[in-house]
C-alpha positions as CSV (number, residue, x, y, z in Angstrom):
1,X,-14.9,13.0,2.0
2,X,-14.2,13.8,-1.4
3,X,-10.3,14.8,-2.6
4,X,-9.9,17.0,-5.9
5,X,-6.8,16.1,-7.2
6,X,-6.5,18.8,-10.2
7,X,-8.5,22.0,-10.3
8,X,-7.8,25.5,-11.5
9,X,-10.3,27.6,-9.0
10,X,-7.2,30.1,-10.1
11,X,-9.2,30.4,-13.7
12,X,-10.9,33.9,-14.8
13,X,-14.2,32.1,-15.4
14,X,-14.4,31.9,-11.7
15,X,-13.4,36.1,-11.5
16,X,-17.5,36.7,-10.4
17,X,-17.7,33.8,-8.1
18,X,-14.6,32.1,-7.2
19,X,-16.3,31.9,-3.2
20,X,-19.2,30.5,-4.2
21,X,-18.0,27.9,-6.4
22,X,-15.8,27.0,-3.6
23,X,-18.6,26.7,-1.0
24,X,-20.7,24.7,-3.3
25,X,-17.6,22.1,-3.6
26,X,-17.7,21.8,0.0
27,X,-21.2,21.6,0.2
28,X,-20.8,18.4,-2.7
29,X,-18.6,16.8,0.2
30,X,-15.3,18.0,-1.2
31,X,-13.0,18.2,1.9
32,X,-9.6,18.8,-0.1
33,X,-8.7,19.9,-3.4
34,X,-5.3,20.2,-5.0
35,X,-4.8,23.2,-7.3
36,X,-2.6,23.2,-9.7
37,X,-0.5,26.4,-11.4
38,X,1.2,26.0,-14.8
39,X,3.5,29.5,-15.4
40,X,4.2,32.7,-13.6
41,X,0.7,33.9,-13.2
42,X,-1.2,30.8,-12.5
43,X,1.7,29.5,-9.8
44,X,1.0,32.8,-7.9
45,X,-2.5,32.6,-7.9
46,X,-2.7,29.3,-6.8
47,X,-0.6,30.3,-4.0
48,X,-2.7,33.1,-2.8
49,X,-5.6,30.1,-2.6
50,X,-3.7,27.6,-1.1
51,X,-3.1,30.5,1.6
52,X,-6.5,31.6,1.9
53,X,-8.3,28.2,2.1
54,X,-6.9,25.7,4.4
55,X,-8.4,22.7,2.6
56,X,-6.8,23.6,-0.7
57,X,-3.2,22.8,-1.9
58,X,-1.2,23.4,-4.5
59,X,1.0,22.0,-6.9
60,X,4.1,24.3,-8.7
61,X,5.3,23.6,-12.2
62,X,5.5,24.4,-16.0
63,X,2.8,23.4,-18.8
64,X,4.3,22.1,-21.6
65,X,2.0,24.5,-24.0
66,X,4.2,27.1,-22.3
67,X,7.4,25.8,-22.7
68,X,8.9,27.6,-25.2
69,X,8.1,30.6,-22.4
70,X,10.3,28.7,-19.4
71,X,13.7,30.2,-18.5
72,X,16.2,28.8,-15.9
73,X,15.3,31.7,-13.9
74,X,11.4,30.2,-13.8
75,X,12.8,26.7,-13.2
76,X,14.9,28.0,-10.2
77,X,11.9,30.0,-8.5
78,X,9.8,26.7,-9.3
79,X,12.2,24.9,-6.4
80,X,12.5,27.9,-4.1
81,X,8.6,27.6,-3.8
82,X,8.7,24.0,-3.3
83,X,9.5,25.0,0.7
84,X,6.1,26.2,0.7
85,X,4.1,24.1,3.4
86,X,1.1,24.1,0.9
87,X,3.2,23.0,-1.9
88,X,2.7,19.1,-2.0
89,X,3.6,18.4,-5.9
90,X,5.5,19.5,-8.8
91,X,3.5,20.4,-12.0
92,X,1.6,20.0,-14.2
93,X,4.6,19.0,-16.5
94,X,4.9,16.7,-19.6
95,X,4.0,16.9,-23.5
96,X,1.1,18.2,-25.7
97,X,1.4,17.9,-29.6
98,X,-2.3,18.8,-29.9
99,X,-1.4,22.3,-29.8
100,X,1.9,24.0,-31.7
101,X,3.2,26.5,-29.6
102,X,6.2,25.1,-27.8
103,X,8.4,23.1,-29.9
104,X,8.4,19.4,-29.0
105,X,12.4,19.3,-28.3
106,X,11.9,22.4,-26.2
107,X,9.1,20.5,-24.2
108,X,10.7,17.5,-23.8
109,X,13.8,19.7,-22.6
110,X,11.6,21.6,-20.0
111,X,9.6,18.3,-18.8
112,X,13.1,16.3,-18.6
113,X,14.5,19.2,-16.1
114,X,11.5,19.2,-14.2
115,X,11.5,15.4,-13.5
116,X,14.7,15.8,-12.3
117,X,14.0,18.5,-10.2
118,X,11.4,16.3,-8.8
119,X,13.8,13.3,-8.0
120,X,16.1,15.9,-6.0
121,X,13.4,17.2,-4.0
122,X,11.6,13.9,-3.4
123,X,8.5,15.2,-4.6
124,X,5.7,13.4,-6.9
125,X,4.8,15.1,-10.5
126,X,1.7,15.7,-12.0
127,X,2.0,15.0,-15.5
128,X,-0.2,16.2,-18.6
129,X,-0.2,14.5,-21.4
130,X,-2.4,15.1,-25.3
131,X,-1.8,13.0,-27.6
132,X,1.8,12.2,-27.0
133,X,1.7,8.8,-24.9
134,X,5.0,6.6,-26.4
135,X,7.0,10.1,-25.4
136,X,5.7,10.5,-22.1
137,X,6.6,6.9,-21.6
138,X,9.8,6.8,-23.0
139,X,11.0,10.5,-20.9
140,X,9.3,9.0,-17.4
141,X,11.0,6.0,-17.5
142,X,14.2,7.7,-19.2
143,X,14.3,10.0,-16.2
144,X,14.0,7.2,-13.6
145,X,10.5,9.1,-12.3
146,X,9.5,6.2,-11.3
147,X,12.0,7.5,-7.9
148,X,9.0,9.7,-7.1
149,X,5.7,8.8,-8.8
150,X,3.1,10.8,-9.5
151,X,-0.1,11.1,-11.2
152,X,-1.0,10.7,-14.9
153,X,-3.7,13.6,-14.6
154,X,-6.7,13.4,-17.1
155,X,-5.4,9.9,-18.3
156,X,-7.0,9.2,-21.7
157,X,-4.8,6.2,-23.1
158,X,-5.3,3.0,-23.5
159,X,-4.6,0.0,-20.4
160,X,-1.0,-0.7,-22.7
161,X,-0.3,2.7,-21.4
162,X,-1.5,2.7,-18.0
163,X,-0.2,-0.3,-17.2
164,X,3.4,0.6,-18.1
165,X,2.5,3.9,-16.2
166,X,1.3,2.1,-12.9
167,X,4.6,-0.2,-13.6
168,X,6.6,3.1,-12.7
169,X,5.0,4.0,-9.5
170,X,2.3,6.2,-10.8
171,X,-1.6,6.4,-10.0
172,X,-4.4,7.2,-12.7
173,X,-6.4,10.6,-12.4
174,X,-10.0,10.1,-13.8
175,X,-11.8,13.2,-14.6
176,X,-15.3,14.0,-16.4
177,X,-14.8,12.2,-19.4
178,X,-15.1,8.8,-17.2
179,X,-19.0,10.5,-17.3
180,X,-19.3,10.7,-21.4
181,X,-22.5,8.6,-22.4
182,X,-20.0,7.6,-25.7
183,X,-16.4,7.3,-23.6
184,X,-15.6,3.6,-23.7
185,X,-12.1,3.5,-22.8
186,X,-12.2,5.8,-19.7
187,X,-14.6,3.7,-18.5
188,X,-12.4,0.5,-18.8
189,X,-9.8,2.3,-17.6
190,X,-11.8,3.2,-14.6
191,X,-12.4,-0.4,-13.9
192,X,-8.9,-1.7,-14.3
193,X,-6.9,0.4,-12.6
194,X,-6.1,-1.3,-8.9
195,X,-8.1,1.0,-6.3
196,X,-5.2,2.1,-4.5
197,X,-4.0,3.8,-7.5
198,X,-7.0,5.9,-8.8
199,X,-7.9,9.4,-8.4
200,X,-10.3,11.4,-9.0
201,X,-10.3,14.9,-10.3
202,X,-12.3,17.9,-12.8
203,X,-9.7,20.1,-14.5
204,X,-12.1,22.6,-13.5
205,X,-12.7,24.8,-15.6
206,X,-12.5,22.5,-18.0
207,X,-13.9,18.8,-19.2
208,X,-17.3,18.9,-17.2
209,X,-18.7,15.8,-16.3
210,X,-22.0,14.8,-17.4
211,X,-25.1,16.5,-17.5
212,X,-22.9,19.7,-17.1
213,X,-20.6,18.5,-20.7
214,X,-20.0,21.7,-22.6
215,X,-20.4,24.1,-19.1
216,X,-18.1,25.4,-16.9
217,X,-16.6,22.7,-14.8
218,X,-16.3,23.3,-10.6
219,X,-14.4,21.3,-7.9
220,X,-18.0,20.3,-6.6
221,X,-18.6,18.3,-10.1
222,X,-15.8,15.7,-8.6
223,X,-18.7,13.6,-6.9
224,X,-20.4,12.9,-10.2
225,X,-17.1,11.5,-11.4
226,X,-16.6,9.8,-7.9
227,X,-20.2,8.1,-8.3
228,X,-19.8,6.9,-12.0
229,X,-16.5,5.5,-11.3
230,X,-18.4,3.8,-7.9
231,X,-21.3,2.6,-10.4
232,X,-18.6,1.0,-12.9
233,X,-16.6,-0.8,-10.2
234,X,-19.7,-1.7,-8.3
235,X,-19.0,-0.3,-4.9
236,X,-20.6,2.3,-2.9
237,X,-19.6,5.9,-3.7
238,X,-18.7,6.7,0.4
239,X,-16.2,3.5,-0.1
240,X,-14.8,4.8,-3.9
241,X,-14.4,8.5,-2.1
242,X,-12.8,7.4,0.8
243,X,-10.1,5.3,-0.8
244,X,-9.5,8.3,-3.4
245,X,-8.7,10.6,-0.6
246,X,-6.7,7.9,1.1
247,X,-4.5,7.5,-2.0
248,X,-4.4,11.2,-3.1
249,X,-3.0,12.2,1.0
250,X,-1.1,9.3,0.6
251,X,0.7,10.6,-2.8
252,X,1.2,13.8,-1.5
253,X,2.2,13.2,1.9
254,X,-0.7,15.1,3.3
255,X,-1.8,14.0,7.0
256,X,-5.1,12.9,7.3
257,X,-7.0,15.0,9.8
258,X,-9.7,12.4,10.1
């Protein structure tokens, strides 16, 4: 059993074949996957999948490219869907000074609110972070996150940085990067990080793993992360998937049907 811990099946690359793609994940051995909506249109969407499909979830909350687009009247509808049986996280939230759109105070305002959104509700945050690590840092443990945890998705920093984030109660999301012929630090990471605080996930449609790099990524894709990350650590890949699923139920309080 496989658990995809950040997808976008939501995406309009999957407009022709959003079924399809779906099937073929399960058909990879991907039993549960956690999609993940970022603004007004991508929340809703997600919702409509995590209501169509009963293996798929979904996580509510505001990207920080977006930021500058997030009222109080988004923040507020943000909590009312957290009552949503399929809703099991808040975000993705955080900071991204790779792009320019959304001033970095009005990010770190937006991110700060939705941590402590998170800490009222009791619910763990997925956070996205480019190129903006000592800030991330600094507003997690400002906020007290470490009251809820969470899951530094896509996590491309160095062990300085994941050990201070594994410090406050988060786990590690490894993606298709972990995969890159020339990606030495993933792979590190990947090794490092204790098992009971890794997961695995695509970003699909984004950041295919290896031999798809450059492609369209899919939810399926998640077992060629699974089995590199079981080649580094020198386990079996049904022992690396089953304590991945273990720890991504566990994060988000989803009972294990089996």
């Amino acid at each position: 059993m496989l658990f995809d811990s950040h997808a976008h099946l939501n995406d309009e690359q999957y407009a022709e074949d959003r079924e399809e793609v779906i099937q073929r994940a399960q058909e990879q051995g991907v039993t549960r996957i956690l999609n993940v909506g970022f603004n007004r249109k991508t929340i809703e969407e997600t919702l409509e999948l995590a209501e169509t499909h009963d293996f798929i979830y979904a996580a509510v909350g505001w990207h920080p490219v977006d930021a500058i687009h997030c009222t109080v009247e988004d923040l507020d509808w943000i909590e009312s869907l957290t009552d949503h049986p399929k809703v099991v996280a808040l975000g993705e939230m955080g900071l991204d000074y790779h792009w320019d759109q959304s001033p970095k105070g009005v990010q770190e305002s937006v991110f700060r609110q939705q941590i402590r959104l998170a800490r009222e509700l009791d619910m763990p945050i997925i956070i996205h972070n480019r190129e903006a690590d000592d800030d991330v840092v600094r507003i997690l443990r400002e906020e007290k996150a470490e009251e809820v945890g969470g899951v530094m998705h896509c996590f491309s920093g160095s062990w300085e940085i994941a050990s201070q984030c594994l410090d406050m109660n988060f786990h590690i999301g490894l993606g298709g990067p972990v995969t890159f012929k020339n990606a030495k630090l993933p792979k590190e990471i990947a090794v490092q990080v204790p098992l009971d605080r890794l997961l695995v996930e695509t970003d699909a449609p984004y950041l295919a793993p290896h031999p798809h790099r450059g492609k369209r990524n899919e939810s399926g894709h998640v077992r060629l992360v699974a089995e590199k990350i079981a080649e580094l650590r020198q386990m079996s890949l049904e022992e690396l998937a089953r304590q991945t699923f273990a720890n991504a139920n566990r994060l988000f309080r989803i009972e294990d049907a089996g």
